[in-house]
N, C-alpha and C positions, 0 to 999 in steps of 0.2 A: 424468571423466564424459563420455560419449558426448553429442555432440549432439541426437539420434536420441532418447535419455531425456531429455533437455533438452526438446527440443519436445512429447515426449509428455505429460510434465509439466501446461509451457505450455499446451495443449490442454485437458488435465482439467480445472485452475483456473478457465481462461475457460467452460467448459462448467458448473462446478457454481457459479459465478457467476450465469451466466445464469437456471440450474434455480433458485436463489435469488432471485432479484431479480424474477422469472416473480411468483412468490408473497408480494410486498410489497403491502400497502395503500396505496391513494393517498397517503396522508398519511404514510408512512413515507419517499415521495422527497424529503418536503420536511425532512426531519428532520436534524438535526445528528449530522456525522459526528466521527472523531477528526483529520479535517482541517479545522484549525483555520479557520472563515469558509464551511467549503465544507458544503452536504448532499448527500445522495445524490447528486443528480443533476448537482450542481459534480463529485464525483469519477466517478461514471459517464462525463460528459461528456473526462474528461480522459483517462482510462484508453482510451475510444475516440478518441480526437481523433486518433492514429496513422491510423486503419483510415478518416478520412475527407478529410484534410486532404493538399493537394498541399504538392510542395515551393515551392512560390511564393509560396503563402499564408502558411506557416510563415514563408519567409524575410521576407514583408512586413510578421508579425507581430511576427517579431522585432526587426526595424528600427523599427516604430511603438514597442517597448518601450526602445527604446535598449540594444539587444544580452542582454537582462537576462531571461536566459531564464525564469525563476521568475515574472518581473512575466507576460512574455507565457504563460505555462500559464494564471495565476491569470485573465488578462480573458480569455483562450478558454473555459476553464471555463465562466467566468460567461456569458458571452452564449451558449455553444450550448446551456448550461443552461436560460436564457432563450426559444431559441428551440425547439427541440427536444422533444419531450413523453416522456413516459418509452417510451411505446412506441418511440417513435423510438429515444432511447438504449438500450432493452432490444436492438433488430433491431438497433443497430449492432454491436452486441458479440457476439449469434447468428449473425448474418452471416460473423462473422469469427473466428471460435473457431480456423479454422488458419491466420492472416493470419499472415506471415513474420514481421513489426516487432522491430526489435530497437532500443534505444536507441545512439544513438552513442555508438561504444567500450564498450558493457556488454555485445555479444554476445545468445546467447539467454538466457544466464545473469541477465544484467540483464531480460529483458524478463519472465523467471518472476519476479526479485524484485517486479519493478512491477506485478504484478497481485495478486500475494501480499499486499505491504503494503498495496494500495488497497485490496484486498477486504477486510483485516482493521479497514482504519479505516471501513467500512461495517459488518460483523457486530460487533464489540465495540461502537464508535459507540451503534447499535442496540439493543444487549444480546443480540443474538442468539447461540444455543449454536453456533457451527459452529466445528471441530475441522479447521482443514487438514492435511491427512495430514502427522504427524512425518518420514515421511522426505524429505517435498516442503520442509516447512519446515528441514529439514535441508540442504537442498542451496541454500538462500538461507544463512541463518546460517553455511555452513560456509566462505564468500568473504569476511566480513564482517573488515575491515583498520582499523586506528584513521582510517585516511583515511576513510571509511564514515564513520564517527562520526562525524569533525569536520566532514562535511560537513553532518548535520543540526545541530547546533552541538549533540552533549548530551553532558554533564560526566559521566565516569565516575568520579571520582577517589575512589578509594577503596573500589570497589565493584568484587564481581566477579558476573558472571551465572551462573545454574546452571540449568541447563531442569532440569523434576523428569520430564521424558518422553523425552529423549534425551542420549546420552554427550555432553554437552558445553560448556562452559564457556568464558567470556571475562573477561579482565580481572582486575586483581591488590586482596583487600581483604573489605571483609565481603559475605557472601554473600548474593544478591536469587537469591530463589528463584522459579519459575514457570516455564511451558509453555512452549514453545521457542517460539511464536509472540506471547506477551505481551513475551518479553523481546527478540525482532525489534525488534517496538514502540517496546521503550524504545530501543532503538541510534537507530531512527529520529526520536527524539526528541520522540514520543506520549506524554501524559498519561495512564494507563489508569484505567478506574474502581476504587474501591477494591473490597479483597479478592482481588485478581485475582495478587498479590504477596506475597510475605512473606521479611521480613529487617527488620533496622533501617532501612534506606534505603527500605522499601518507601513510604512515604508520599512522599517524594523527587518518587517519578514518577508519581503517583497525581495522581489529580485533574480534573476536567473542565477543556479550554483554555476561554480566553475567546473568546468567537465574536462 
């Protein structure tokens, strides 16, 4: 896959992001996402926090976390959540629709996946209908390596994935069925709301987290 598709990908994402998020009720920023502790605006805030944070600050934050890069995302979240208003989080993200960022060591490859899953634990979160185009979600799930897995810590054993919308399939067991973007989800080790699955294991991965 051509970088060049990669970015233009990147781009659409953060663009039909934004064209979303444009048309939230107040009260929708404040609302519980499918990341766990965070609402809206915990993940808005974090999905930009690339597009506004120097490397200094980063490295200061990370040293205040004791290297623990998960602790330092979760207090940046929260405080530019805190300070920041949605508009502000909405203009950072418009602003930056063709901002280069790429995750260390994930490429542009990683930086499509991380907008893909934040956006999706905003819209399902939500309940809202939006459909990331299969082939975009296709080109995240198609890198996806048990390392992947094991990094979100979720138990696949004995389950295999089957998107019921594109050719493709993971993992060896009884079949969890669903949209190549719910079953992203479950790799990344999301809760989804019921119905959104079906198989024997589907209750498995069902379920609102505790917040």
């Amino acid at each position: 896959m051509s970088e060049d598709r990669l970015r233009a990908e990147v781009r659409a994402e953060r663009q039909e992001q934004a064209d979303l998020l444009a048309g939230l009720e107040p009260g929708q920023w404040d609302a519980a996402t499918l990341c766990a502790g965070w609402r809206v605006r915990e993940v808005v805030a974090h999905t930009t926090l690339p597009f506004r944070a120097s490397l200094g600050s980063t490295l200061r934050d990370l040293l205040r976390a004791r290297g623990n890069v998960n602790r330092m995302a979760d207090r940046r979240a929260r405080r530019d959540a805190a300070e920041l208003s949605s508009g502000q989080l909405l203009a950072s993200l418009r602003d930056n629709i063709a901002h280069p960022w790429t995750p260390p060591g994930g490429g542009v490859h990683g930086a499509l996946s991380h907008d893909v899953i934040h956006g999706l634990d905003i819209t399902v979160g939500l309940g809202l209908d939006r459909r990331v185009p299969p082939d975009r979600v296709g080109l995240v799930v198609s890198r996806i390596r048990p390392r992947q897995a094991a990094y979100f810590g979720v138990d696949l054993t004995g389950v295999a994935l089957h998107a019921t919308d594109l050719d493709w399939q993971y993992g060896t067991g009884s079949p969890l069925r669903g949209l190549a973007q719910d079953l992203l989800l479950v790799l990344c080790g999301r809760r989804l709301p019921p119905g959104r699955l079906d198989g024997e294991a589907a209750a498995r991965f069902s379920g609102r987290p505790v917040h």
